[in-house]
N, C-alpha and C positions, 0 to 999 in steps of 0.2 A: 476486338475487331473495331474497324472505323470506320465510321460510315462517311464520304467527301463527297460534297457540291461542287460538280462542274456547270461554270455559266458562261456564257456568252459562246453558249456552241455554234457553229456552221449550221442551218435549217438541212443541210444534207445529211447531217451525220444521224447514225440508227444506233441499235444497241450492239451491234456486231463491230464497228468504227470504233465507238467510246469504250467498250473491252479491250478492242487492239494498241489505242492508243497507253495505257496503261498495264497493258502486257508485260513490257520489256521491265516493268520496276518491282514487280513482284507479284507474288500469287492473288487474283483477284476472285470474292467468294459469288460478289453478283453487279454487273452493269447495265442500267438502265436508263435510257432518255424520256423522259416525261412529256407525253403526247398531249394534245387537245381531246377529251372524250366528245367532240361530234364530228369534226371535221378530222382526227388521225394522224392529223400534223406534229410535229416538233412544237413546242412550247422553246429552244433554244436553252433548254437546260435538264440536269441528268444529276443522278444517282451513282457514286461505285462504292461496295466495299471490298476493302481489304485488310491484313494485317494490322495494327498498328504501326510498326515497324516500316512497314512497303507503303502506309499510307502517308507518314512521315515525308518521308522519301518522294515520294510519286506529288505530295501537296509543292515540296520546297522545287522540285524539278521541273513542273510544267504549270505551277501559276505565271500567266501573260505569256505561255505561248503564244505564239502567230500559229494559225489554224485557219486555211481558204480566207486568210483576209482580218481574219476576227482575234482578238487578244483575249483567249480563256479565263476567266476569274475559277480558282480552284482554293479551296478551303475547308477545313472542319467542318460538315451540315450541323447547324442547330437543330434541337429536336422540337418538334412541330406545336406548334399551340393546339390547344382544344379549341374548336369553335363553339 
C-alpha cells in the first residue's frame, strides 16, 4: 500500500472531495484532509492511501492539477519524524 501527500488543497475541499477526486484511478483504502484541532479547519493538505499500483498512477496523473484555482502538489508522504 502507499500512502500520498496531497498539498496545496482548495480550503473547501473535505475528505468526501479528496476520496472522489482519486476515485476514477483506483481502489482507495483511506482519505483524509488534515484539519486544525481547535478551530476544524482545513490545514490545505491531506492524506490518501491506495494500491501501490493506483498510487503510482494517481501520483503521475494529478501532480499540479488545477483544482478551484490552486495547482495540487501530490507525491509519496515521507514517514513522519519522532518529535
Amino acid at each position: 500500500m502507499k500512502k500520498i501527500y496531497v498539498g496545496n488543497l482548495p480550503w473547501s475541499i473535505g475528505d468526501v472531495e479528496l476520496e472522489e477526486l482519486f476515485a476514477p484511478l483506483g481502489s482507495i483504502h483511506s482519505a483524509k484532509v488534515i484539519t486544525d484541532r481547535d478551530t476544524g479547519r482545513s490545514r490545505g493538505f491531506g492524506f490518501v492511501e491506495m494500491d501501490d499500483e493506483a498510487g503510482d498512477k494517481a501520483i503521475a496523473e494529478l501532480n499540479g492539477k488545477d483544482m478551484e484555482g490552486r495547482q495540487l502538489r501530490i507525491n509519496e508522504a515521507n514517514e513522519r519524524r519522532r518529535r
